[in-house]
N, C-alpha and C positions, 0 to 999 in steps of 0.2 A: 532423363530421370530414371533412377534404379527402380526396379521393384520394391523398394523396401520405402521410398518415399511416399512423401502424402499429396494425394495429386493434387493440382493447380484447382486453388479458387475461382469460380465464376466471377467479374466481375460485379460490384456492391448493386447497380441496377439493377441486375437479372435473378438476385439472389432472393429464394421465396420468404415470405413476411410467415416470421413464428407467429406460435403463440403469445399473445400478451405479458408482459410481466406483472407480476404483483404488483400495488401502490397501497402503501400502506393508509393508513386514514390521516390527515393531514400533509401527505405527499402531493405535491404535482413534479409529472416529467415534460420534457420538451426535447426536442432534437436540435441540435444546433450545429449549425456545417460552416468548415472553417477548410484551413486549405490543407489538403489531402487527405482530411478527417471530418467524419461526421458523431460524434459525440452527443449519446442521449444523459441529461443533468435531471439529478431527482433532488427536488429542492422542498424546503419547508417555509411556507411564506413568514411573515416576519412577525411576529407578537406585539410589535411597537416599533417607533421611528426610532432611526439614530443607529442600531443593531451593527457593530460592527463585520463585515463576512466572513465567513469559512468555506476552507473547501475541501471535501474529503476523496482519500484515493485508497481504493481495493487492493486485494495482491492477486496474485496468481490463481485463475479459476474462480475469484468472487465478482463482482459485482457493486453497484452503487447501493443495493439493500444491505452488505452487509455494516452500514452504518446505519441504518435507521432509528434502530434503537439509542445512540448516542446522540445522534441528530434529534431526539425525542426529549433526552433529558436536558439541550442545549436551548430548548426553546425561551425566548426572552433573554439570554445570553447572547449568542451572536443569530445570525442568519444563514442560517447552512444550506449549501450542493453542496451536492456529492457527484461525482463522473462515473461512467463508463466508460473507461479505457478502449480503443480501440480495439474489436474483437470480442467482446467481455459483456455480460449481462444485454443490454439493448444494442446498445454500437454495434455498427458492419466495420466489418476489416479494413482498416488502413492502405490507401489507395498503390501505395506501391510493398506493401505487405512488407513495411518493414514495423518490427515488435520490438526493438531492441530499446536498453533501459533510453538512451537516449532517444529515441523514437517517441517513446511514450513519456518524458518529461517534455518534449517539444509542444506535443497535446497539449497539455495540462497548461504549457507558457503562453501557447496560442488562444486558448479557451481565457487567460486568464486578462490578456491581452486585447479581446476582442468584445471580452465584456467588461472594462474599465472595474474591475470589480477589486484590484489589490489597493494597497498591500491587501492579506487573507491572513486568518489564521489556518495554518494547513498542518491536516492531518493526514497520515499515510501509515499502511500496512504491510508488513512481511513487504511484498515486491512495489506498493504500494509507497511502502518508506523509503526503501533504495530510489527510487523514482524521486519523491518529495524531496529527500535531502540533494540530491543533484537541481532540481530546481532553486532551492534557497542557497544552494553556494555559489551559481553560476548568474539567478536573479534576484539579489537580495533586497530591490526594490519591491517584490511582488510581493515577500512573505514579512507576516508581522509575527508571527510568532509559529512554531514547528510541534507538531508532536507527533511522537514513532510509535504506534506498536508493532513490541516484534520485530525491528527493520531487519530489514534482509543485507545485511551490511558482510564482507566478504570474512571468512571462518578460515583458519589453516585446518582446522578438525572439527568437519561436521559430523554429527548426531546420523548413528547408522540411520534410524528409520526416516532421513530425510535424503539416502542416498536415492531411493527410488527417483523422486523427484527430477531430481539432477539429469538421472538417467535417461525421463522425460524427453530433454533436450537433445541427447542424441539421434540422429537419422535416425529413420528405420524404428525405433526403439517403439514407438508411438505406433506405428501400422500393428509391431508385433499384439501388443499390449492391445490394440480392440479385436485383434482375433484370438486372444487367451482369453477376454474377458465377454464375449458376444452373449453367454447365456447368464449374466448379471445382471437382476435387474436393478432400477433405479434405484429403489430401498436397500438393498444390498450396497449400491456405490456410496449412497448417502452415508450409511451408518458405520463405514471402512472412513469417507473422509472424516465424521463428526469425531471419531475415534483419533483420531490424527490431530485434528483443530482443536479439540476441544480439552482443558485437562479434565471437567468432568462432565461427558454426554449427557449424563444425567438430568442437567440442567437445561437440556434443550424441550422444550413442551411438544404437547402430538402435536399440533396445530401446526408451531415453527416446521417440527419435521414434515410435517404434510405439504408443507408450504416450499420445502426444499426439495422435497419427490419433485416435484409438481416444476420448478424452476432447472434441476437437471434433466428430468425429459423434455423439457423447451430445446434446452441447449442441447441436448445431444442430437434433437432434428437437426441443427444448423449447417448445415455443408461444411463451414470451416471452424467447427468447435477443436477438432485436434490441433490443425495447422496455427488457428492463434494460439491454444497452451502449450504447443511445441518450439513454435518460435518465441514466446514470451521466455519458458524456460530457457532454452538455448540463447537467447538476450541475456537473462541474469548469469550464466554461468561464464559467458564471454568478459561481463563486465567485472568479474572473479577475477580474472587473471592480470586486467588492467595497472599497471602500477604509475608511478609520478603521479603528475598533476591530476590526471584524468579518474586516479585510482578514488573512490566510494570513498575511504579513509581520508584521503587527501582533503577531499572536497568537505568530505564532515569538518574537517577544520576550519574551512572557511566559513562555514555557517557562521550569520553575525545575531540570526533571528533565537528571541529568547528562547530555550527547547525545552518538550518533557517527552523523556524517554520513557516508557511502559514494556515492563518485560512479565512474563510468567512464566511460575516455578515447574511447571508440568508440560512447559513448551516443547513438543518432539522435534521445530522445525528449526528452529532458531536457537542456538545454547543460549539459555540462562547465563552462562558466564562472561557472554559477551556484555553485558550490563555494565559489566565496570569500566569496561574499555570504550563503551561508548560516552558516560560519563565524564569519564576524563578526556575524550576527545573533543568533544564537541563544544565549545568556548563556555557557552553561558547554559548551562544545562540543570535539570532535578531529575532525577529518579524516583518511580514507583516499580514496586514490586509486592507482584500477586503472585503469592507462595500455590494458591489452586488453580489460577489459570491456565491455559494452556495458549495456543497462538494467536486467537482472536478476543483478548481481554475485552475490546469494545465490545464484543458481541455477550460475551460470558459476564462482567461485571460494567456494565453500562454507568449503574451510579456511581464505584468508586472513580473511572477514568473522567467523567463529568467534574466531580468535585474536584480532583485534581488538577485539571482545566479552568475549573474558576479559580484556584489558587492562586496559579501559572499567571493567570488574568489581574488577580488582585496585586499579585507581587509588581509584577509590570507597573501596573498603574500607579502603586504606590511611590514606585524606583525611579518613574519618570517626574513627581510631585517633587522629589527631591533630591534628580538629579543623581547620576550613576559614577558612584564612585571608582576613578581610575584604580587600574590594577593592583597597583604597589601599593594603594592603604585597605583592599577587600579584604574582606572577614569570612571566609567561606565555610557554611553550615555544612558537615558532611555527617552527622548526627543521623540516625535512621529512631525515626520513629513510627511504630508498628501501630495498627488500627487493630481495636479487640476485638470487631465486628466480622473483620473480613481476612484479617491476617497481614494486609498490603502493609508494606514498608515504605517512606519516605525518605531518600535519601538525596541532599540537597549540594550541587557543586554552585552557587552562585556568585563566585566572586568575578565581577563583569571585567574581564581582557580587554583592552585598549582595543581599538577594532583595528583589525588589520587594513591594508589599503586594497579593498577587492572595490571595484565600482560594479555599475549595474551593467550588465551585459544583455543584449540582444538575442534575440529568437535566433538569430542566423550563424551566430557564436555556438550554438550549443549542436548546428547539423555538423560540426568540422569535429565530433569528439569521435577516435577511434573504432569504439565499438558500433556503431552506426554500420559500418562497412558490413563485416561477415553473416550481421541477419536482416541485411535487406531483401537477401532473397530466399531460393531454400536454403542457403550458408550449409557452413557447418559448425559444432561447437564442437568440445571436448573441456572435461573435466568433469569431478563430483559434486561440485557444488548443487544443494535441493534447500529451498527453502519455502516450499510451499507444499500447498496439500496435494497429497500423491494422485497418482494418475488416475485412480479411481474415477475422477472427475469431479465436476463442483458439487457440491451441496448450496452452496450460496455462500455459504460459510467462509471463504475466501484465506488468503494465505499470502 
């Protein structure tokens, strides 16, 4: 190991117990160990029987809080967890310290798998979505229905202030970066990531931001806080350069589960202009757009991404009443229509694609994807791809 690395993880036993994390008021956590992974689920019990599931995934440097809020507004809709990704928020690190996207959609298939709990409606963020959409294209038995904000889906021209990020990912880069930043303190890191995440800080209350202090200095005690957002970084930027089958793109195509894309106009991490392209990629998809948002719309407009979800929900249920008309006679709404409330646009691709022939594939199908390999251990990456909140560190704010 160079001097410029980040030394080896203690084993997940010997590693000391933080601080507590937050639980918001109607939240329960639990740990749940599964094989090579121990994942802490922050769940909202269920308002009424019948509650279809969801399940929510963070991005890079958040956490299972950064949906609480959304989880708040879904109550008596469905019945929400949300995960800690291995390394992230409560979880210890991944027993053979691999973080790569496929690493951590494997999680999510196992978790999903071991608690009979699919199909889901699943939601995912910035590294969060890149994650979810390789789960729905590789097991389209597990997901009922998709929504992205933000995905982290691969950019020929990323948004300079997301190159840091990227940078993240390379060796060394990460050692350098906590000995430029040792006399930052935690409110300083917070209010560099909010600035990042958020398109307007503004809207974060003292309380949330106290409540962020308070969750990055947990995690910067951890022994392995750089090592999993270094190798999670260096995961997604590896998964960048993937092409064919295996490529993000590719797989967004196979998505057969209904989607709603969520993008915001103030987003430094993820370009706004990939909105259209995911659109049109993704078979059965609607778009919203929040012209104030910035990367974590769940976090920043909670109600409109809810509402937009019951939509998503109602359309389904209606489509299924009467039967999804094949591709050749759809009528597809591509109409945007704008909310005087909030700004958010509605732009609808609905015309349902014949499904292509993808069957449902196996947990053990998705350890043989490429990128697996280079960050199972310290790997290496290379390339610019950044699409989460910069090195600063978490806020909780997630990315």
């Amino acid at each position: 190991m160079s001097s410029t690395e980040l030394p080896s993880v203690p084993p997940t036993s010997v590693l000391p117990k933080a601080a507590s994390v937050r639980v918001a008021e109607g939240e329960r956590l639990r740990s749940v160990r599964l094989p090579g992974v121990t994942l802490t689920v922050r769940s909202r019990p269920a308002t009424r029987a019948g509650l279809q599931p969801a399940l929510y995934v963070h991005g890079l440097g958040g956490s299972s809080q950064n949906w609480s809020a959304l989880m708040a507004q879904l109550d008596g809709v469905v019945e929400s967890e949300a995960v800690d990704l291995p390394g992230f928020g409560d979880s210890p690190p991944p027993d053979d310290g691999n973080y790569s996207i496929t690493a951590h959609a494997r999680a999510v298939i196992r978790h999903l798998d071991a608690s009979a709990r699919g199909p889901v409606h699943l939601f995912g963020n910035s590294l969060g979505g890149a994650v979810s959409t390789r789960v729905a294209a590789v097991r389209p038995d597990l997901v009922r229905t998709l929504t992205l904000v933000s995905p982290a889906l691969p950019e020929l021209r990323v948004q300079r202030t997301a190159v840091p990020t990227g940078l993240l990912g390379m060796p060394g880069v990460a050692a350098l970066f906590t000995r430029f930043t040792r006399e930052w303190t935690a409110e300083q890191r917070v209010r560099g990531v909010m600035a990042l995440c958020y398109g307007d800080p503004g809207r974060v209350t003292p309380e949330a931001f106290g409540y962020a202090v308070e969750e990055l200095e947990r995690r910067l005690r951890l022994p392995y806080f750089w090592d999993a957002m270094t190798r999670s970084a260096r995961g997604l930027v590896n998964v960048y350069t993937l092409g064919g089958q295996h490529g993000l793109w590719r797989q967004a195509e196979r998505v057969l589960a209904p989607t709603l894309l969520v993008y915001g106009g103030r987003d430094q991490l993820v370009g706004f202009r990939m909105a259209q392209r995911a659109v049109r990629t993704f078979r059965d998809s609607r778009l919203l757009t929040l012209p104030n948002a910035g990367h974590v719309a769940m976090m920043e407009y909670p109600e409109t991404v809810a509402t937009a979800f019951r939509e998503l929900l109602e359309e389904t249920a209606e489509r299924g009443e009467r039967g999804s008309r094949p591709e050749s006679e759809a009528e597809p709404d591509t109409g945007a229509r704008p909310d005087a409330d909030t700004g958010a646009t509605r732009a609808v691709s609905t015309g349902v694609r014949r499904a292509a022939d993808v069957g449902s594939r196996r947990d053990a199908d998705i350890g043989s994807r490429p990128d697996a390999g280079p960050d199972s251990g310290a790997g290496t990456g290379s390339g610019s791809g950044a699409f989460s909140e910069r090195a600063g560190g978490s806020a909780g704010s997630g990315s």
